[in-house]
N, C-alpha and C positions, 0 to 999 in steps of 0.2 A: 091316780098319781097327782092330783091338784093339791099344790097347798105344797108341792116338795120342790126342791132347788134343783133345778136341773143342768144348770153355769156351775161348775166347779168353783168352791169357796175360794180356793188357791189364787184363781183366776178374777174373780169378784173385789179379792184383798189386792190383787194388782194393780185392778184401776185405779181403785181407792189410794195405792200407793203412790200412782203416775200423776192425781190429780191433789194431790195434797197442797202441791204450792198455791193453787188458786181457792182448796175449799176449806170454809171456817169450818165447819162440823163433819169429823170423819165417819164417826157412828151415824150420825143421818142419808151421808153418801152413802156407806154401807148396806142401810137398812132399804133405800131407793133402789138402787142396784140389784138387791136381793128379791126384791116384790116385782122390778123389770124382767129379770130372769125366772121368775115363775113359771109362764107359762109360753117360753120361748127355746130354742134348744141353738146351739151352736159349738160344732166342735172346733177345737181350738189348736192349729200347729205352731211353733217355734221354729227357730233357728235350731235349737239343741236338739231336738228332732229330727232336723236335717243332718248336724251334726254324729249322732246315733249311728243315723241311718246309713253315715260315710265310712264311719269308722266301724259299721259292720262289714264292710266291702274294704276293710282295710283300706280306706284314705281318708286323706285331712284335707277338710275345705278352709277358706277363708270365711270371714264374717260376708263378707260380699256376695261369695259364692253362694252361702246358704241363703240368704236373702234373696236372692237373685232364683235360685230352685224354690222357695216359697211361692214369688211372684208370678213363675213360668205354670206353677202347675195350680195357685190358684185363676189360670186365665184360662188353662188349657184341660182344665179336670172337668169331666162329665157328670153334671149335678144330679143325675138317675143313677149314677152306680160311686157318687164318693170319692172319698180319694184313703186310697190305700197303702199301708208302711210299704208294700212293692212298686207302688207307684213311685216313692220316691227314690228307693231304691234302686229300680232301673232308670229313672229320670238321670239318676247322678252316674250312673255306666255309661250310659247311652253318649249320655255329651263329655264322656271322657274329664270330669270334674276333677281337680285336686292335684294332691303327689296322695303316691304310695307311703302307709303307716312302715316306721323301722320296726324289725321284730320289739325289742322294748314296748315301743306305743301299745302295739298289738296285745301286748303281755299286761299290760295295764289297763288297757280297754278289759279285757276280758280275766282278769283275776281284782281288779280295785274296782271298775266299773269308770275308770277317768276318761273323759271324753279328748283329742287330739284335736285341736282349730289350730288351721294352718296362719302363722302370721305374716 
C-alpha cells in the first residue's frame, strides 16, 4: 500500500479549504497534505455524523449537541476497539439527546436522505 492516499481526498480539499485565507499556493498545500497523509491513517467524524446518527433514532440534535457527542466520545472511546456508528448511537439514547423527529422529518430522512438539526 505505500505510495496510496490513505486521508480521504474530500478531507484533504477541506483543509486546503479552511486554510486558504492565510496560504498563497493552494496546489502546494494540496500536494503537502497529500505526501503527510501518506503514510499516516486517521479516521475522521463530523457533526453530520452525529447528526445521521440522531435522526436514525428519530431525533434532532442541535449544532451544540452534536459537538458536544463528538467531544464526549472522543475523551471517553477506547483506542483498542475504536469508535463505532453504535457507539454513537447509544451515546445519544443514553444521555436522552434532542426532541423527537415529526413523522414528516422522519419521512425525509428516510425517503430524500435530508438530515433534521435541531435549531
Amino acid at each position: 500500500m505505500q505510495g496510496k492516499l490513505i486521508m480521504h481526498d474530500y478531507i484533504i480539499e477541506d483543509m486546503v479549504r479552511k486554510l486558504k485565507p492565510v496560504l498563497k499556493d493552494k496546489a502546494r498545500a494540496q500536494k503537502i497534505l497529500t505526501r503527510y497523509w501518506r503514510d499516516k491513517m486517521a479516521l475522521v467524524w463530523d457533526v453530520e455524523d452525529v447528526h445521521r446518527a440522531a435522526n436514525e433514532r428519530e431525533v434532532a440534535l442541535t449544532e451544540k449537541e452534536a459537538i458536544q457527542v463528538l467531544e464526549t466520545l472522543h475523551r471517553q472511546h477506547n483506542p483498542q476497539l475504536g469508535l463505532r456508528w453504535e457507539d454513537l448511537t447509544a451515546h445519544i439514547e443514553a444521555q436522552v439527546l434532542g426532541r423527537k423527529l415529526t413523522r414528516r422529518e422522519v419521512h425525509q430522512f428516510v425517503e430524500r436522505d435530508k438530515l433534521t438539526i435541531q435549531r
